[in-house]
N, C-alpha and C positions, 0 to 999 in steps of 0.2 A: 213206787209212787203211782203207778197204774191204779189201784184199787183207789188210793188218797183220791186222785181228780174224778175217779166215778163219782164217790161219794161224796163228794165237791159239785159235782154236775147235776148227780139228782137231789140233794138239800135242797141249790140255788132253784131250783124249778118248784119245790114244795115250798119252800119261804116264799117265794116270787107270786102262789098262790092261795096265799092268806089273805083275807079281809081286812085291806088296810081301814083306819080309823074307827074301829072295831072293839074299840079298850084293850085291844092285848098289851099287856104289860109282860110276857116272859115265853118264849121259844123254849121251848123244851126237845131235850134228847132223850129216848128210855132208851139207855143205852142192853141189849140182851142178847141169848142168842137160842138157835132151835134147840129145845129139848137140855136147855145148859151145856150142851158141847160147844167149846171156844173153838172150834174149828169154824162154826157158823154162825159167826155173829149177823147183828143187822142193829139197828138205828131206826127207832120210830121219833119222827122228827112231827110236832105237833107246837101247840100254844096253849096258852091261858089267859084268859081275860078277866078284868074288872072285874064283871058281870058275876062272873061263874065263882070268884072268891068270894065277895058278899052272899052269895046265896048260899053256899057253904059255911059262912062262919059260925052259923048256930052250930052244927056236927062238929064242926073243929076243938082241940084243945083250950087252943092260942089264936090271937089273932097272924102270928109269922107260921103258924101248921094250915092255917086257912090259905092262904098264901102263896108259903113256897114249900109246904113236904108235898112229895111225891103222890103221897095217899089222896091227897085234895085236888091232884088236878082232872082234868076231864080226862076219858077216854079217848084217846087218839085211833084214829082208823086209816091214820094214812102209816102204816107199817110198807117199809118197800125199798130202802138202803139193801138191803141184803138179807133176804127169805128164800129158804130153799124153796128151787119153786116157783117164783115170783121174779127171781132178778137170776136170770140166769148169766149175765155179760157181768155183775157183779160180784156172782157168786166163783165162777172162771177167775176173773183177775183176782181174789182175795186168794186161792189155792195157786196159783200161781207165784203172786209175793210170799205166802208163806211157806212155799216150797223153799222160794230160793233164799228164804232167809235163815231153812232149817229149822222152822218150829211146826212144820207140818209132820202128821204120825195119821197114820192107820188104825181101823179099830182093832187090831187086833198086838198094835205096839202098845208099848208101856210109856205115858208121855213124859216122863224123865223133865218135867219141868217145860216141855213146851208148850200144855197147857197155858200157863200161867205168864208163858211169854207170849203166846196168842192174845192173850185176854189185857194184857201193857197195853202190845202192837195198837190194838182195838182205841184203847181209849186214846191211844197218843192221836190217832186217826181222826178221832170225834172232836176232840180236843184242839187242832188242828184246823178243822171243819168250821168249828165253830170259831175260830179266828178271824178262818179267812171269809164268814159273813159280814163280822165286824170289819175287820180292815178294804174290803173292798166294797162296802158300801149296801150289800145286798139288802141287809134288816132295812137301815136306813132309807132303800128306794122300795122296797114294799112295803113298811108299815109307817112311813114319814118323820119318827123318831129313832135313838137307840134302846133298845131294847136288849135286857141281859139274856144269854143263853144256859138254861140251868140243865145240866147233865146227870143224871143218876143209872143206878143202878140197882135195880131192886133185892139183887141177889149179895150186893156189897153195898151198905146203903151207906158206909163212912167212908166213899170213894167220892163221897158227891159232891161234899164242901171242897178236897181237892181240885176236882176237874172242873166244878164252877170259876173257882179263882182260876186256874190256868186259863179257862177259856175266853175271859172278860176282862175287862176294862175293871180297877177294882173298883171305880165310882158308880160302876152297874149293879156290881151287886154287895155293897157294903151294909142294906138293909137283907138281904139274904146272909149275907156271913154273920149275921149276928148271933147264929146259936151255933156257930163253928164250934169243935170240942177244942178246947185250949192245950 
């Protein structure tokens, strides 16, 4: 649970420094990790606004690709949940919980699947994260309303309709789930 309230700790600090009344309409998570090894994930925890989807939706598809894919939102530069490098007391606690949970391997093991139990771990984590901005009020006292949390993955990009539901209220994001695959 160590790693959880880090990355509980620094989200509330990066939401906490968004531009309230701003138009953002959706907190985003790019949920990845260094170099694709699930050993080291990280969380680049960002926004999208009004602004930036109308200026967009000439490029876009659709007007819901203008919106809510991945491909259309801005460039986030606050990368910092967990980067080798960058977040050292993060990077410590995550090798720590996945030690003691057994899905930690060495480069030179064969990860028999704990890959892929890292890479759960991760999202239950974000997922999680993103709850508890909701339930504790965080969105709501930096940005004045609620606002949905949309989670992806670039590398599994049909994980995303998933972990957006888990992570929301479903009346946050029921114009998002609308191209959900059935």
């Amino acid at each position: 649970m160590e790693f959880q309230e880090h990355v509980e700790r620094i989200t509330d600090e990066v939401v906490g420094g968004f531009p309230a009344g701003d138009g953002i309409y959706a907190v985003t998570f790019r949920i990845d990790s260094v170099d694709q090894d699930p050993r080291f994930p990280y969380v680049a925890v960002g926004y999208t606004t009004e602004a930036y989807a109308a200026e967009h939706a000439a490029l876009a598809s659709d007007s819901w690709e203008a919106r809510w894919s991945y491909a259309s939102f801005p460039a986030t530069g606050l990368e910092g949940v967990r980067e080798v490098g960058r977040d050292p007391a993060g990077a410590a606690a995550h090798r720590r919980e996945a030690e003691s949970r057994g899905f930690w391997y060495e480069d030179d093991d064969e990860p028999d699947g704990r890959d892929e139990l890292l890479v759960e771990w991760f999202y239950e984590v974000c997922v999680g994260v993103a709850r508890r901005l909701h339930g504790s009020g965080r969105i709501m006292e930096a940005l004045g309303r609620p606002v949905p949390v949309i989670l992806y993955d670039m590398f599994d990009p049909d994980a995303m309709f998933t972990l957006t539901s888990e992570a929301n209220p479903a009346e946050l994001v029921a114009d998002f789930m609308s191209e959900a695959p059935r």
